[in-house]
N, C-alpha and C positions, 0 to 999 in steps of 0.2 A: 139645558140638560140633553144629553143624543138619549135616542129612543131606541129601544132594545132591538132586538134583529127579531123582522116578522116573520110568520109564516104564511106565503101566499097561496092563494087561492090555487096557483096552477097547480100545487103540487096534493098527492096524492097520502102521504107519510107525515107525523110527526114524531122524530128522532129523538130520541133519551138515550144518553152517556151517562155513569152511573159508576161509581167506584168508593168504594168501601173503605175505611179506617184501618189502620193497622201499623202506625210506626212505620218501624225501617221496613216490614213488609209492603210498603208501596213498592218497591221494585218488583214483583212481582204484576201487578198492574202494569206498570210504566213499562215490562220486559214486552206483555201483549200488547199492547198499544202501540208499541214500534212496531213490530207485528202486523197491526189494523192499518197504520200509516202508509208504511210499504208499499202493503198491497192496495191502497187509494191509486197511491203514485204510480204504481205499475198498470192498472186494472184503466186508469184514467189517463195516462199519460202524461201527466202533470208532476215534475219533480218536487212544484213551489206547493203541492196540495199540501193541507196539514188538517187534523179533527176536527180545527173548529169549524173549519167552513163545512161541516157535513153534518153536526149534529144542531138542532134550534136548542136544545136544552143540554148542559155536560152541570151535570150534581157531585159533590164528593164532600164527605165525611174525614177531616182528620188530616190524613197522610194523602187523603185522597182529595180533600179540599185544596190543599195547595198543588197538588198534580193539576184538579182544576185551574185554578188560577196560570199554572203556568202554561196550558196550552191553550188557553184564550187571554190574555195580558196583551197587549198591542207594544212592538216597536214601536220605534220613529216612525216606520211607515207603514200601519197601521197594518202588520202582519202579526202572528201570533208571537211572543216572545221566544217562544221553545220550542223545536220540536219534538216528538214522543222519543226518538235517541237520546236526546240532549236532557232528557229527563231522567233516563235512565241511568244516562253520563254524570248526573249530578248526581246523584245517591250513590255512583261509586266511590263519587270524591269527596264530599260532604258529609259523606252519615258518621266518621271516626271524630269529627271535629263538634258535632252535635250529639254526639251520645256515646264522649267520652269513656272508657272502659273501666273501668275500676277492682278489685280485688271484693267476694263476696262478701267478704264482713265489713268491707267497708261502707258499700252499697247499704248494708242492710243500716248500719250506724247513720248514716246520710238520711235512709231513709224516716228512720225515727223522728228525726229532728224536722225535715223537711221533702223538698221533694228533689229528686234523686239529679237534677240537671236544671243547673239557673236559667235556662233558654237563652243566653245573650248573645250565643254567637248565631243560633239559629232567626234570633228576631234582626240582626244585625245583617244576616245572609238574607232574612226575607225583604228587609226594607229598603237594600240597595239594588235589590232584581228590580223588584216594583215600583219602587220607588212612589210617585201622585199618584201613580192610576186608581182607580176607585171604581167602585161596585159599577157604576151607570157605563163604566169604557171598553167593559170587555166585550170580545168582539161577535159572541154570541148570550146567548141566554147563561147564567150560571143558580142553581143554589146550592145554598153550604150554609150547613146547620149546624149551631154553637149552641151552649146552655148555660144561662143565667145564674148565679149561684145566688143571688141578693134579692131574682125575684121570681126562684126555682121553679124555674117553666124555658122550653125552649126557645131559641131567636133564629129566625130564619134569615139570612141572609140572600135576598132572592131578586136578581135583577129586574124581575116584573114591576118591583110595586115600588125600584126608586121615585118614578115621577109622581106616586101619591105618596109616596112615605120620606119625603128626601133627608129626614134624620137615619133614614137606614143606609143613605148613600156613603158608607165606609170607607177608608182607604180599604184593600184590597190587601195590602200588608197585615192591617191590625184584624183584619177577616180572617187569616190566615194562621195570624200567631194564636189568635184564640180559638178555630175547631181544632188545634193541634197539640192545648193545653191539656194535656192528659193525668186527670188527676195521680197523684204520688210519681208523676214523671217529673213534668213541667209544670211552673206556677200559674195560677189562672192569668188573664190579660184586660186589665181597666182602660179603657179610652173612654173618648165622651165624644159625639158631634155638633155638631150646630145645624138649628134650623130656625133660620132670622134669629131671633134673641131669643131663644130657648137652646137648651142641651140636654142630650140627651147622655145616659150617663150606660156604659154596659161591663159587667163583671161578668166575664164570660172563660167555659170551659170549654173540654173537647163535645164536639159535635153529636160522637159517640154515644154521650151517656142517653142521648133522643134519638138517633137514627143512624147507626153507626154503618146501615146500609142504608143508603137515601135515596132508591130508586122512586120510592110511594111518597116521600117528599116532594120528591119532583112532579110528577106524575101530577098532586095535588096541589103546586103550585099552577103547573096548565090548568088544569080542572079549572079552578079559584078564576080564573081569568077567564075561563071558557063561560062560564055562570055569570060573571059580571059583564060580560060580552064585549070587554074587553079588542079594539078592533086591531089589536097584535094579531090575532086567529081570526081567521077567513068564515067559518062555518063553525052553526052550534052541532055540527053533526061530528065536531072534532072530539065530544066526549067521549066517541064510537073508540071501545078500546083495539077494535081492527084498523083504527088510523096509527096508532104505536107500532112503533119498532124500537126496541129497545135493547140495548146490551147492557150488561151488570157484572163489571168484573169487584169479583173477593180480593180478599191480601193475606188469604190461605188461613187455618185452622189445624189445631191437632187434635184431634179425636179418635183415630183410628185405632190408636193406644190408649189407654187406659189414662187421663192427664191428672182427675181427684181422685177421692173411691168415700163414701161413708163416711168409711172402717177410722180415717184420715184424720177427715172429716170433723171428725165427732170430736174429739179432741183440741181442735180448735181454739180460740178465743179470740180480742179484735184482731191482737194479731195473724195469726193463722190466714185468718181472711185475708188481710190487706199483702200477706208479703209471705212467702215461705220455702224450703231449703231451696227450692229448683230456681229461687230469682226468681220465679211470678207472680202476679197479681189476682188470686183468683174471682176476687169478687170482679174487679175489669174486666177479667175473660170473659166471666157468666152472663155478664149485663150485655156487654157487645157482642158475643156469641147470639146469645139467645134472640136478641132482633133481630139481631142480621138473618139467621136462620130462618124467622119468622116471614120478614119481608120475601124471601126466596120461594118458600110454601105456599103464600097467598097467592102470590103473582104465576106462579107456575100450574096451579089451579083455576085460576081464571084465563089465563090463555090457553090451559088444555080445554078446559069445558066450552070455547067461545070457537075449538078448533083451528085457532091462529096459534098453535104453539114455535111456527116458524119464524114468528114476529119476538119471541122473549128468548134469549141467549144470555144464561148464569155461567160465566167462568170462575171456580171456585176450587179451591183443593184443602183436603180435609185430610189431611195424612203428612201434616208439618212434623220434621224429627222434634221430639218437646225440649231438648236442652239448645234449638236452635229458632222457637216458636216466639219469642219476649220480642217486646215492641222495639227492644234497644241494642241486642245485639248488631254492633257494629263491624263486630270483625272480617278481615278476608275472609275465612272459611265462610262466612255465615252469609255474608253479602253474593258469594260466586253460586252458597249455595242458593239462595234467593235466584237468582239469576237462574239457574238450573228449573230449578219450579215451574218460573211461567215460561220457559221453552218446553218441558217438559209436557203441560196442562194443552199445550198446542196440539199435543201429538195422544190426547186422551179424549174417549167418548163424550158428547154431551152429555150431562149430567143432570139430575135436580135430588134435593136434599131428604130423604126420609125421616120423618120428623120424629119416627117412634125409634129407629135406631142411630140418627145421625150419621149416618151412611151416605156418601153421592151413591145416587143410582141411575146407569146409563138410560138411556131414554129413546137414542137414534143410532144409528151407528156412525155418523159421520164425527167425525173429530171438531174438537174447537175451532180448530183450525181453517178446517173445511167450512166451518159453517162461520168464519168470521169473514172468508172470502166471499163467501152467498153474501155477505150482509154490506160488505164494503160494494159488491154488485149492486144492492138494493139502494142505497146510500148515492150513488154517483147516478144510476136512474132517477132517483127524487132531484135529486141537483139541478139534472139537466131537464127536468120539466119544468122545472123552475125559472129556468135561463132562457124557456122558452128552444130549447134544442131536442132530439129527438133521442130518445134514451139510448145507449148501445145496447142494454144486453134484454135479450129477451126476459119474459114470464118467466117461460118455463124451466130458465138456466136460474132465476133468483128465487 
């Protein structure tokens, strides 16, 4: 079994990549991320750089789990399968063929009966990318968190603990098609493993319904290792949240409008909840809203109060148009406008999330943008201490 990618000693940083649930809104991730790519490449000089060689841990939830997988998945030559373009390149081409359009009342009849998309062509797109590779191959740390329906508790998918868990050592496909099982979307995803003559059996849904932001997932997958002292990690001094760097991109929200009310509300019944006139899902919304929100307010808390708020970077956008906000909208318009979003979020103040009005509220003045060049700085200095080479860019510029 290969052993995960360590964190040495030389280096000063441990890096968290971090990316959020959301359907067809992972384009908006995947838009900044070619973004963060870029500027590696440019910043480093290095055409062949790509994320994974820069972060020890890359987490994703969903639409975000498989964005992981794809940009740590190994070639034949043991490079990452995709670059952050080619990611973005496939959600242009692929999202009409995976979430098919339909006429409202059909959807809503569909919906009744089942769930709204058989996933075949999607499982069928995942399983010829990836084809074996499996949890233990990707070419840095991954987790991606799924949820149990059979033994309602989450399942962490966490390249740390294949070599003690090796029933968790997953293809990487069926990891994929199940944090991406989005209840009333997609149907949940059964596999089994084997470990010597035992199997292991998992009925698993979207990742979401447990952490549909999975930055503190991660975060406590290091921990969990740091404590068992774990000799992946160098120093027990790595539980020092000043050794984090972390990026955390969203796949955007609407709130800035009014999305339920009460008034709405109240009137209700199962149905109401699960499905109503706008095409969406409110109780989905509420449950992965509301975490994700959560995970963004602890964490931004804890690196103001510790004074390292230059270490934690939330890229998020809270002001989705709401008839273009569903996990499924496929169409041009709705794909260009995703597309639009995370170039958009480039060129807007850092942010973090007010929890009594649900508001971004700026924090610095520098742009996302600005500050994901500070980070791809800080990023290639950790590299190169790493490599034993002498950092390029000063202190004072990262």
């Amino acid at each position: 079994m290969e052993r995960t990618k360590s964190i040495p000693a030389s280096g000063k940083l441990i890096t968290v990549l971090s990316i959020d649930g959301g359907g067809i809104r992972g384009l908006i991730p995947a838009t900044i991320l070619d973004f963060l790519e870029t500027q590696l490449k440019e910043l480093a000089n290095d055409e062949g750089a790509r994320i994974a060689d820069y972060f020890d841990v890359i987490a994703g939830t969903s639409t975000g789990g498989l964005i992981t997988a794809m940009l740590t998945a190994p070639d034949e030559n043991k490079r990452p399968l995709f670059s952050a373009k080619e990611i973005k390149d496939f959600y242009h081409r692929k999202s009409h063929k995976i979430f098919h359009q339909d006429w409202m009342v059909t959807k809503i009849v569909k919906n009744i009966c089942g769930p709204l998309y058989d996933g075949k062509y999607l499982r069928r797109c995942i399983k010829k990318k990836l084809k074996d590779t499996r949890l233990e191959h990707t070419l840095t740390n991954v987790v991606i968190p799924t949820f149990d329906i059979k033994n309602l508790q989450p399942t962490i998918f966490s390249s740390f603990e294949v070599k003690e868990k090796p029933y968790m050592n997953a293809l990487l496909s069926d990891i994929c098609i199940a944090t991406s099982a989005a209840p009333t979307y997609l149907p949940p995803h059964y596999f089994k493993t084997a470990d010597g003559e035992k199997q292991r059996k998992f009925h698993l849904i979207d990742g979401g319904v447990a952490a549909n932001n999975p930055t503190l997932v991660a975060m406590a997958e290091i921990a969990k290792q740091l404590i068992h002292k774990n000799p992946t990690f160098a120093e027990p001094q790595s539980l020092d949240y000043h050794r984090y760097l972390v990026i955390s991109i969203g796949t955007g929200e609407c709130k800035r409008k009014t999305k339920y009310s009460a008034n709405k509300a109240s009137k209700w019944g199962v149905f109401g909840w699960w499905f109503n006139a706008c095409g969406s899902t409110p109780l989905v919304d509420i449950f992965t809203q509301a975490s994700t929100d959560m995970v963004d307010f602890h964490l931004s808390v804890v690196f103001k109060g510790l004074d390292i708020q230059s270490n934690y970077l939330r890229i998020q956008e809270n002001a989705l148009e709401r008839t273009l906000s569903s996990l499924d909208i496929s169409t041009k318009e709705n794909l260009d406008y995703l597309s639009d979003v995370g170039k958009q979020l480039l060129e807007k103040q850092v942010s973090t999330v007010n929890l009594e009005t649900g508001d971004f509220v700026p924090y610095k003045d520098e742009t996302n943008g600005q500050m994901l060049i500070e980070f791809a700085k800080k990023l290639i200095n950790e590299k190169c201490l790493r490599d034993g080479l002498q950092p390029p860019f000063s202190m004072e510029t990262t």
